[in-house]
FITOR-755194 format. One record per residue (C-alpha): x, y, z. Coordinates in pm, whole numbers, padded with zeros to 5 digits, always signed. Each point is the difference from the previous one (the first is absolute). Layout:
! FITOR-755194
XYZ ...
This chain:
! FITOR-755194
+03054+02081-01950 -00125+00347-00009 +00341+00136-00179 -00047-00290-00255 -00387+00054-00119 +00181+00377-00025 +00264-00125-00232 -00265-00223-00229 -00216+00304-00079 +00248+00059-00221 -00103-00242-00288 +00313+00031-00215 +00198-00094+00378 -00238-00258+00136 +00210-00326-00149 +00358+00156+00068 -00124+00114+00345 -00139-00331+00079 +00304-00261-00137 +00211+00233+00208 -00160-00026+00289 -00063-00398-00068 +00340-00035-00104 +00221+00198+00351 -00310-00198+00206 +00116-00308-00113 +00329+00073+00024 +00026+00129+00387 -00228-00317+00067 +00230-00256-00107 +00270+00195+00174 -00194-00077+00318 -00068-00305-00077 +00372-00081-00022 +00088+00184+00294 -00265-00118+00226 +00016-00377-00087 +00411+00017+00039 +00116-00157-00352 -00228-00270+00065 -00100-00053-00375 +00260-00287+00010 -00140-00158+00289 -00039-00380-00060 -00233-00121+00277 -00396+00009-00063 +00024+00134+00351 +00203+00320-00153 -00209+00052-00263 +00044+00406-00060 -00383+00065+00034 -00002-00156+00347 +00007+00267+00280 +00286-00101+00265 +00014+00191+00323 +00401-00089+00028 +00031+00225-00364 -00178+00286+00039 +00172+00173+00303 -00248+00267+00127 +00255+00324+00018 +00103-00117-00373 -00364-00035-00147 -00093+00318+00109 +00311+00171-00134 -00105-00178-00369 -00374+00105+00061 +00163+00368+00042 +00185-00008-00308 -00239-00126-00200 -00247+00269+00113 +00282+00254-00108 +00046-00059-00295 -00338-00059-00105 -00067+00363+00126 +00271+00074-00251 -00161-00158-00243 -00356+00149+00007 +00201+00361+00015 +00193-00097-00333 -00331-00082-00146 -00217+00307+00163 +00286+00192-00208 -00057-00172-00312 -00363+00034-00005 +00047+00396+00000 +00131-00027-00348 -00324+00095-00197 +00177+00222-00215 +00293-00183-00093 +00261+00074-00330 -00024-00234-00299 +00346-00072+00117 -00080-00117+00354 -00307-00199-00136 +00284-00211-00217 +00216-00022+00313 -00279-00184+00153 -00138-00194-00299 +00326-00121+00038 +00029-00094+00336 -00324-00185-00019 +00126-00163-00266 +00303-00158+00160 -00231-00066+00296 -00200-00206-00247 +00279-00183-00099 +00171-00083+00371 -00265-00134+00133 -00088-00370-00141 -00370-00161-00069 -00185+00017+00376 +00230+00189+00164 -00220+00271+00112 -00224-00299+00158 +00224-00154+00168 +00111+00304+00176 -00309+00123+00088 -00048-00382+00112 +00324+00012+00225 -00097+00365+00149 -00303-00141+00115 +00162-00285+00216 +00254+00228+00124 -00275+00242+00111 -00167-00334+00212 +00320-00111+00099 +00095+00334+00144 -00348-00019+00203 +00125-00335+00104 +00309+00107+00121 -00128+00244+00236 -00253-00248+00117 +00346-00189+00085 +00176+00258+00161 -00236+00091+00242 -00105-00353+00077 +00440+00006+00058 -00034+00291+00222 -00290-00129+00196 +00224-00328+00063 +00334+00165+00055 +00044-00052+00394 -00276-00240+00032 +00077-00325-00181 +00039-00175+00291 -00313+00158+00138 -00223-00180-00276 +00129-00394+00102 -00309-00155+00014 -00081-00042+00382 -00095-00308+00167 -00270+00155+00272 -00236-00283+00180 -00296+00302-00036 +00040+00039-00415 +00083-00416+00020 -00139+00018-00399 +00235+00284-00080 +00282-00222-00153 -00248-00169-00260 -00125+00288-00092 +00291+00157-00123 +00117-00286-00165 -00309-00015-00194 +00024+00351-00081 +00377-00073-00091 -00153-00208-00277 -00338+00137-00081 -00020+00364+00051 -00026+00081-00333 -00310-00239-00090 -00216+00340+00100 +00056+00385-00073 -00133+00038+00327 +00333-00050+00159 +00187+00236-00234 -00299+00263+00122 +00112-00031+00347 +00396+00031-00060 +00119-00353-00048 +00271-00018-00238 +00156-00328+00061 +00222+00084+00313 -00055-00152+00323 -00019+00358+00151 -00327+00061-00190 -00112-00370+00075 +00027+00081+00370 -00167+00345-00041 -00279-00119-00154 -00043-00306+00206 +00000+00238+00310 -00188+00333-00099 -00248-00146-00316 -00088-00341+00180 +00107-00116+00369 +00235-00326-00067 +00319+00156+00135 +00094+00249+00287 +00028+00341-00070 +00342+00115-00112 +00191+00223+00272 +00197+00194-00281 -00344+00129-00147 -00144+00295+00087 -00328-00087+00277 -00118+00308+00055 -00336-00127-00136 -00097-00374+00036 +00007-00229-00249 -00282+00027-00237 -00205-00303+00088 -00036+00110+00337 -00048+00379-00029 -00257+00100+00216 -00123+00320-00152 -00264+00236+00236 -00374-00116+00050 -00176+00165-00240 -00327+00175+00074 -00318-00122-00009 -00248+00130-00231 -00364-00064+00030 -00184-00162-00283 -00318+00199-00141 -00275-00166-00194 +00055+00137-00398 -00323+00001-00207 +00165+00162-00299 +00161-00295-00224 +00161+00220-00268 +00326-00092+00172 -00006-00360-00014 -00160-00013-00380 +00271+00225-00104 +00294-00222+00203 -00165-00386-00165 +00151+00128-00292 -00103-00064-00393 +00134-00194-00288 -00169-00364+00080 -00356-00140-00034 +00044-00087+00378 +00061+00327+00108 -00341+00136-00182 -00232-00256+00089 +00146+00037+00413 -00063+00414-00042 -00390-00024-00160 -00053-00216+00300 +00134+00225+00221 -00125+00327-00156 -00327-00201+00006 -00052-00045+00350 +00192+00307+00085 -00332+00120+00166 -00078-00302+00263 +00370-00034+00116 -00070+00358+00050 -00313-00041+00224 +00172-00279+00169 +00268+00212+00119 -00230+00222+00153 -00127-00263+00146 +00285-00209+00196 +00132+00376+00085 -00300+00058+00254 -00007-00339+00115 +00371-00022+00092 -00042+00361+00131 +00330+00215+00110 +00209-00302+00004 +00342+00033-00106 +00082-00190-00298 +00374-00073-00105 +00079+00147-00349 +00220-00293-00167 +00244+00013-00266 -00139-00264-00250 +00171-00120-00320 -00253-00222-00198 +00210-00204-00250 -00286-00155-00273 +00270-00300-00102 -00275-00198-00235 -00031+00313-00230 +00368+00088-00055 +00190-00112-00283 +00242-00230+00159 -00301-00178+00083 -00118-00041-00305 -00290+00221+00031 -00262-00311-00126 -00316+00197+00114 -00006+00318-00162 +00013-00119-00376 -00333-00225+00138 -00164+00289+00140 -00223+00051-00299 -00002-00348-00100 -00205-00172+00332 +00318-00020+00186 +00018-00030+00379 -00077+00344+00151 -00065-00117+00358 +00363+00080+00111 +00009+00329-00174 -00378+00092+00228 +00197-00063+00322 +00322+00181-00073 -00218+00320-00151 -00193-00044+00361 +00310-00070+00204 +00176+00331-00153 -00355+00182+00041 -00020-00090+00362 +00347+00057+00113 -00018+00372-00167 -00331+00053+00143 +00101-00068+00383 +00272+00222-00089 +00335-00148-00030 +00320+00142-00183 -00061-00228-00282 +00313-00107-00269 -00160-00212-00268 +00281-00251-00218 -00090-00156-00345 +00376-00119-00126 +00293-00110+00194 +00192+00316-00104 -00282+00186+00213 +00042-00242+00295 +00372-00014-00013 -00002+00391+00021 -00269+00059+00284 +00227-00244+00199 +00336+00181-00112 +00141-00383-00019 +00328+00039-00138 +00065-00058-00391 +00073-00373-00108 -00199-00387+00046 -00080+00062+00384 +00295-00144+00159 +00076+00297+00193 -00298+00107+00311 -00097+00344+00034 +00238+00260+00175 -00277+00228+00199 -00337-00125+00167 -00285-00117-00265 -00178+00320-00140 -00366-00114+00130 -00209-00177+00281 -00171-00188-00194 +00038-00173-00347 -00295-00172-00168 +00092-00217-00288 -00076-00350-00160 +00185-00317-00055 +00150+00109-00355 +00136+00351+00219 +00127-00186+00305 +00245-00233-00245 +00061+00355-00153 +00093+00140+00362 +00245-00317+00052 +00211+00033-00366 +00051+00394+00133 -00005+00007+00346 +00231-00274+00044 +00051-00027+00413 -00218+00295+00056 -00342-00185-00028 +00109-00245+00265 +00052+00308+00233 -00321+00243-00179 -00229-00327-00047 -00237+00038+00306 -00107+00369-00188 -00093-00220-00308 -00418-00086-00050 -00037-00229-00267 -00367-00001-00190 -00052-00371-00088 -00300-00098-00121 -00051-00357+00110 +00199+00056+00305 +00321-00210+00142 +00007-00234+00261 +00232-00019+00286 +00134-00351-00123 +00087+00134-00344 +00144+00330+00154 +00244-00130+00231 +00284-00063-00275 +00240-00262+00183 -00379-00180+00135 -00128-00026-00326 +00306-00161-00192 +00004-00255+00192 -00365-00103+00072 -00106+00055-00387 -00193+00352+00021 +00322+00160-00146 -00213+00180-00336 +00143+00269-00278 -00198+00273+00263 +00015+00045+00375 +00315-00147+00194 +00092+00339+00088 +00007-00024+00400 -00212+00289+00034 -00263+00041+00266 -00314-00163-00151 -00191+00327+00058 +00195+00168-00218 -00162-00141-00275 -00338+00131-00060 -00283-00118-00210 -00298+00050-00224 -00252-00163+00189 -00022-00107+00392 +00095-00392-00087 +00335-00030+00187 -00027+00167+00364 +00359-00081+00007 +00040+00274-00279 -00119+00335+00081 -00313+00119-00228 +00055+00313-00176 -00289-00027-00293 -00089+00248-00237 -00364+00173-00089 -00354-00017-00174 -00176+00259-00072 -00285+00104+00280 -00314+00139-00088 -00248+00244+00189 -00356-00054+00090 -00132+00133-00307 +00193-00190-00213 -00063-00309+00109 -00381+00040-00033 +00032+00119-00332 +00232-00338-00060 -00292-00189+00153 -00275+00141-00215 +00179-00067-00309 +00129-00390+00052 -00067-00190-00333 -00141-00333+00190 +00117-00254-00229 +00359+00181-00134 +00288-00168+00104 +00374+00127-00040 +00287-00289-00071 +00331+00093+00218 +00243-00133-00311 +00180+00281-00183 +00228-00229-00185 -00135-00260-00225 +00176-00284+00113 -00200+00022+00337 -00278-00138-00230 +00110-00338-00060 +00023-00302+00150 -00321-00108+00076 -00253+00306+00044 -00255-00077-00296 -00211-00211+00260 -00042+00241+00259 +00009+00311-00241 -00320-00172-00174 -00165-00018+00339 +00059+00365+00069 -00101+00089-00319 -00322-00149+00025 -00120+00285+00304 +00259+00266-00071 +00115+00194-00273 +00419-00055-00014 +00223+00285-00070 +00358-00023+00011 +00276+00261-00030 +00247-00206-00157 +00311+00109-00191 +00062-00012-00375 +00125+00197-00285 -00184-00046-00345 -00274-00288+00080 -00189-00124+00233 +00259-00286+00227 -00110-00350-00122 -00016-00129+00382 -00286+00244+00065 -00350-00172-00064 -00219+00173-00266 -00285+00112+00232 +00275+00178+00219 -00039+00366-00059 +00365+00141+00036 +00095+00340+00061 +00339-00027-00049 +00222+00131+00245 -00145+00288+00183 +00147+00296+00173 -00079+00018+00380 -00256+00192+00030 -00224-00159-00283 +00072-00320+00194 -00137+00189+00281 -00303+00045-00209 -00045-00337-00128 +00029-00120+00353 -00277+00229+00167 -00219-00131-00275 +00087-00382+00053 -00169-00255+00252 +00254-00269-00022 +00379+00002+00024 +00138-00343-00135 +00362-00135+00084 +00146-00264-00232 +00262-00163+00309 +00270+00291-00169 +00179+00281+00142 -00016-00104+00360 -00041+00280+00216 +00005+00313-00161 -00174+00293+00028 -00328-00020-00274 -00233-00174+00211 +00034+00223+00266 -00081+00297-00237 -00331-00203-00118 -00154-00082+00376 +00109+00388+00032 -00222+00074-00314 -00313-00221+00142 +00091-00294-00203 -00034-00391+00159 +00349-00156-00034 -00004-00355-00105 +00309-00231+00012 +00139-00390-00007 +00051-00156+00271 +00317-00206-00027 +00006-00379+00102 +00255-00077+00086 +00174+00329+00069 +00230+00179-00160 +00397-00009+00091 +00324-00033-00099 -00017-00385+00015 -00309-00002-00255 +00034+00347-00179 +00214+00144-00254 -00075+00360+00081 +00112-00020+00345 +00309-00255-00075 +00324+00184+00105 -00162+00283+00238 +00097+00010+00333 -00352-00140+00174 -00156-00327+00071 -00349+00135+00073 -00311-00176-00172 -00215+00181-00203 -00363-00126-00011 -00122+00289-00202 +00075+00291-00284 -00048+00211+00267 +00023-00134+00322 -00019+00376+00176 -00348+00055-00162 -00157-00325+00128 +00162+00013+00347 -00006+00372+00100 -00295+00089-00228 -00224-00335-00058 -00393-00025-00050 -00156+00192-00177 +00270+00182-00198 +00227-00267-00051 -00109-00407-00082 +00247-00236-00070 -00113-00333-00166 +00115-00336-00198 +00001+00138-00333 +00026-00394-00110 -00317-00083+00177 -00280+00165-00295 -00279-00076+00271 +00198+00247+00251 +00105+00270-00222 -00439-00017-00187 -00106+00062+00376 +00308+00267+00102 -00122+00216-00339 -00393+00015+00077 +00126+00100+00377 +00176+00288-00145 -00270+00080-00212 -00245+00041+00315 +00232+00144+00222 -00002+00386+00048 +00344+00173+00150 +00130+00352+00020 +00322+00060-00085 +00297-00099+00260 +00332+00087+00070 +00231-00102+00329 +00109+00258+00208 +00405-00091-00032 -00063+00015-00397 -00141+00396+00040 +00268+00256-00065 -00046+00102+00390 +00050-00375+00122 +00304+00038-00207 +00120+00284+00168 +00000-00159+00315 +00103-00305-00043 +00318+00153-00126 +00024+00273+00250 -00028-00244+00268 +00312-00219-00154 +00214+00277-00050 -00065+00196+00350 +00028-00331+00217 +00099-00341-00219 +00263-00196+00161 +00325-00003-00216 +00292-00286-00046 +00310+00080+00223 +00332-00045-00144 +00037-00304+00221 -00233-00191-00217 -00277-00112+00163 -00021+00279+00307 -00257+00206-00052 +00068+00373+00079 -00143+00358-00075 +00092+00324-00240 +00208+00179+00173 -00230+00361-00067 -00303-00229+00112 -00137-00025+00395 -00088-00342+00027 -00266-00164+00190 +00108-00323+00190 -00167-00166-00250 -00163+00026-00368 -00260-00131-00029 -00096+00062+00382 +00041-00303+00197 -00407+00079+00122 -00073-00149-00344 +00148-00341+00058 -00174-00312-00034 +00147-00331+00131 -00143-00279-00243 +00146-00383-00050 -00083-00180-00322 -00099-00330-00063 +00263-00224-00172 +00087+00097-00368 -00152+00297+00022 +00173+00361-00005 +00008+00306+00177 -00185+00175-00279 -00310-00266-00033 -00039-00060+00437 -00005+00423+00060 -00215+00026-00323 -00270-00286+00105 -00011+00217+00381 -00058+00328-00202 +00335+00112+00071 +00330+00124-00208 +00315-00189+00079 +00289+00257+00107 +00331-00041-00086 +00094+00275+00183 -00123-00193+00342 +00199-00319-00038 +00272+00170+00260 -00163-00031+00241 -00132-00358-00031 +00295-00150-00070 +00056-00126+00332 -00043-00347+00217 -00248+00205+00223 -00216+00065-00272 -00018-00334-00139 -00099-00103+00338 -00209+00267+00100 -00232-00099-00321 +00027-00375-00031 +00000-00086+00368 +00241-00234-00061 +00324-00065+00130 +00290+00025-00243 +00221-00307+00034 +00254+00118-00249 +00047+00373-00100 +00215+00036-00272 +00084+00322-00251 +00082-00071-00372 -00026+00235-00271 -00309-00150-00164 -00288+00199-00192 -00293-00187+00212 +00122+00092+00299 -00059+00112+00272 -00236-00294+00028 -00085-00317+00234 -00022-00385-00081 -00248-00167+00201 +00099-00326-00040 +00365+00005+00109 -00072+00307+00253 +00266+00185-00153 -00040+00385-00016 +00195+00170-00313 +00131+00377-00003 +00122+00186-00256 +00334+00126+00003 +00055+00223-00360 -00259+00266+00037 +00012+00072-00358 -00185-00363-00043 -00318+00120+00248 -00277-00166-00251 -00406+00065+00005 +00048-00249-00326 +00210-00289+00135 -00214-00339+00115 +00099-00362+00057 -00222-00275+00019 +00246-00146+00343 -00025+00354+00170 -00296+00285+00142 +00103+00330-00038 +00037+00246+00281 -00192+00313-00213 +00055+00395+00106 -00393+00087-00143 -00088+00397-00003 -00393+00157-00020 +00000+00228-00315 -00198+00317-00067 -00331-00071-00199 +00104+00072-00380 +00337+00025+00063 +00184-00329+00108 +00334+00150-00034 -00071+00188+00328 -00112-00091+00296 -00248+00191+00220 +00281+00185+00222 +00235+00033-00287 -00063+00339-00132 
């Protein structure tokens, strides 16, 4: 190529120099062509056709004497043509020797000609690539035919099946083509062997290292993780370009200073212990654009932001306790922290996963499953999944839901119900992992307190239709002690659903919300978002929060909202954290129906004097330690299932949570787990059901004698019916249930004490 871009400098040259070289190209290619396929232009089968590659034609000592030739005289060619571009000061007479021969070029060849040679070069150079492909796959075979008869071992007994399903599927994914399959039951029997582990190892292969699934590479060393306080790092790794991405870095660059003084913190309390550094991969699946991505065009419209305040805090706090942190926003990103092989995820991974631990959502773990393929089956006890309203047992256990009607479009993934961790402390059988308000110091919050506008109220509804259906009555009420302001959405006008004696603010940035808060007495829920994170700021700002109570309660037999996710828990308010773990006076919940109620709730308020409030676990440091605490000692899902087992870099106490914090409760009949160690001031523990799950323990408790002992795989169980004496166990562990109740049974309950302000621990468990 050099020799010709030589030749074409030469502008009087460059179309002589060029049909030439076209032109003895096209020529030599056909010639291979011809000799290569045998004279099999006149070939009559389909099956013949002279484009098809045959093994049987192209003889490999043949080939690679045409391959030669060709290379030859090509060489030949570009010398002919390096001569002819050194004629720069050619006679008139040579310049009408070649006028001439251009000109009978011009007339040889017909309309296209030059196309279709270039056209034919170009399948003769991928056919020639082909070829070899062939030839070696011939050499690898020569001797070993026999050697690559599918065997019929009782150890590999799903061998057979396998190939034949390769036989007529291997090329439904590039995957296969990635790892050397090419059709041949040689490659079939390779891969089968050394990718994934359906056939035995081939004694003709080279073993000096094991197979790749079960390469056992050298313990790596542990590093110790240090507390960071510098969060340039992770700002600069969250990345740019979405809506999403800004709103989760002014949060963090906000309260860069507290997760700071929180570090400090936890750091002298836990002392010189030695903390694990973990490899982490946190895979945001919501916010990529496979997704969808519905919440970052909404951030400046009133959209949802609770999810994108816990993953900014979830990020925070894992960089923070100092963890070698990989953070994944597309499914390019994923697929290339987890090296998964190119293709739709048919294929599993070929070393061990990349990281410890993986923290993702719903949206990422279907992600993991199109591109992991068998992998997250083998990876998936690594995998945390942050789910808001949490997953019960029932609806996890995928072959237990289908066919008792829990089956939903989430959970059913047969993970261990503590990997999936929550927003709020509602589901003990979920583990709690939360997110942040902001704390004040002394002096703030007397400054807060001196400044309180008695009769201001603030209206938690940032999107206008939150204002209809039925809020004029009790709006009027309010409005007769309080002065409403609302910080509702909207572009040119003032929304219609807003009442005129509203004073809206539009949609404020965070920290002006801060400052409308500090000045507010009253926080007001309309019944909508449940759960998120705003009231928690406002009780943290010194404001009352006042919400509906919901008769009857909410649910996925009643509710819209929660139709379809993977819980039947009851909700009986918005916020059903702030009246149980917070309550009087911070938080009242009343009938919003009953006028009498709500006239009496609002001149309560209006006489009632707090300071501002905020839960331990929802302080950056309670954070911290909830989280250390999971990662250092939380139980993980064994590939068995159901067993529960320990990282393999972690020294494991018999048990986690200590056994010291058990507490052996029976409910009453119909009631749950969750509502009898709740109503003793207790937590139910999943963790605990182990070692309750046994005939001694029902009789220990009940003082009964068990009649009939029988173990099903039933979410209520283990569990004991009083009128037929007839003691239950459980025998899938994966179904152990806080949640599960049945009006025929009382449940045998594994209760734990907690720490005060954090529930997620309990007093031992640090």
């Amino acid at each position: 190529m050099t020799q010709c871009r030589r030749c074409c400098i030469t502008t009087s040259l460059l179309p002589l120099c060029c049909r030439i070289f076209v032109v003895g190209i096209g020529f030599f290619s056909l010639c291979f062509l011809m000799t290569s396929l045998g004279g099999q232009f006149s070939a009559k089968r389909l099956g013949d056709s002279p484009f098809t590659i045959r093994t049987e034609v192209l003889g490999g000592v043949e080939s690679r004497g045409v391959l030669r030739k060709i290379s030859d005289m090509l060489e030949v060619i570009l010398k002919r043509m390096d001569s002819l571009s050194k004629l720069d000061n050619t006679s008139s007479t040579d310049a009408k020797r070649l006028d001439e021969l251009s000109s009978a070029i011009n007339r040889f060849q017909p309309a296209g000609l030059v196309e279709r040679i270039q056209a034919i070069a170009q399948n003769v150079s991928n056919m020639a690539v082909r070829v070899e492909q062939i030839l070696q796959n011939s050499m690898v075979q020569d001797g070993t035919s026999s050697q690559c008869e599918v065997p019929r071992d009782p150890r590999y007994p799903e061998c057979p099946g396998k190939v034949d399903w390769m036989r007529a599927r291997w090329t439904s994914d590039p995957c296969y083509a990635f790892y050397g399959v090419d059709g041949s039951d040689c490659s079939f029997l390779i891969y089968l062997s050394e990718v994934e582990w359906f056939c035995p190892p081939l004694v003709w292969r080279n073993h000096s290292s094991p197979p790749t699934q079960h390469t056992h590479q050298a313990k790596p060393t542990k590093r110790q993780a240090a507390f960071r306080t510098d969060l340039s790092v992770l700002l600069d790794q969250v990345g740019t370009g979405k809506e999403s991405l800004s709103f989760m870095k002014r949060r963090i660059r906000r309260l860069a200073l507290q997760w700071g003084t929180a570090a400090n913190r936890l750091d002298a309390k836990l002392g010189q212990r030695w903390r694990d550094q973990k490899k982490i991969l946190v895979h945001v699946g919501f916010l990529t654009e496979e997704s969808g991505d519905v919440f970052s065009p909404k951030v400046l419209k009133g959209g949802p932001l609770g999810e994108m305040v816990q993953w900014a805090d979830i990020l925070t706090a894992l960089h923070v306790l100092g963890h070698n942190l990989k953070i994944s926003m597309s499914v390019k990103e994923l697929q290339g922290f987890l090296g998964v092989p190119p293709g739709r995820g048919s294929c599993p991974l070929t070393g061990p996963l990349p990281f410890d631990l993986i923290y993702t959502d719903y949206h990422g773990l279907q992600q993991m499953k199109q591109h992991m393929g068998l992998s997250l089956k083998k990876h998936k006890c690594h995998i945390r999944v942050i789910d808001t309203f949490g997953t019960e047992p029932a609806y996890n256990h995928e072959e237990y839901a289908t066919l008792h009607g829990y089956r939903t479009n989430w959970g059913y993934w047969n993970l261990n119900a503590r990997q999936y961790m929550t927003m709020f402390p509602h589901t003990p059988d979920n583990s709690f992992m939360g997110f942040v308000s902001e704390e004040l110091n002394e002096t703030e919050k007397r400054i807060i307190q001196q400044n309180k506008v008695n009769n201001m109220a603030v209206v938690y509804g940032k999107e206008a239709s939150m204002w209809k259906q039925g809020k004029e009555g009790f709006l009027e009420i309010l409005h007769g002690y309080m002065e409403v302001h609302g910080t509702v959405y909207y572009e040119t006008q003032r929304p219609p659903e807003v009442p005129a004696f509203v004073k809206n603010h539009g949609l404020l940035p965070q920290h002006e919300l801060q400052q409308l808060l500090r000045k507010a007495k009253l926080f007001i829920g309309f019944g909508f978002p449940y759960e998120g994170p705003a009231p928690l700021e406002a009780i943290a700002n010194g404001c009352i929060y006042l919400q509906p109570k919901f008769s009857p309660p909410h649910s996925s037999l009643n509710h819209e909202f929660f139709r379809g996710k993977p819980t039947s828990r009851e909700v009986f308010s918005q916020h059903p954290y702030a009246e149980q773990y917070i309550g009087r006076p911070h938080v009242m919940t009343v009938d919003y129906n009953n006028s009498l109620e709500f006239d009496t709730a609002i001149r309560e308020i209006m006489r009632t004097k707090v300071e501002p409030y905020l839960p331990y676990e929802y302080t950056c440091e309670g954070m911290l330690e909830r989280v250390h605490a999971y990662i250092q000692n939380q139980v993980r899902q064994g590939s068995a299932g159901g067993t529960l087992g320990w990282a393999s870099n972690v020294t494991a106490p018999a048990a986690w949570p200590p056994l010291s914090s058990l507490r052996l409760l029976v409910s009453q009949e119909g009631q749950s787990c969750v509502d009898a160690c709740q109503s003793a001031g207790f937590i139910c523990e999943p963790a605990h059901f182990r070692f309750i799950n046994n005939k001694e323990a029902n009789g220990m408790k009940l003082q009964v004698q068990c009649e009939v002992v029988d173990s099903e795989i039933n979410h209520i169980l283990p569990a004991f019916s009083v009128m037929r004496r007839e003691c239950g166990l459980q025998r899938e562990p994966l179904l152990f249930s806080c949640a599960g109740h049945s009006p025929k049974y009382r449940r045998l309950c594994p209760c734990r004490d907690f720490r005060r302000g954090q529930v997620a621990l309990c007093r031992d468990c640090l």
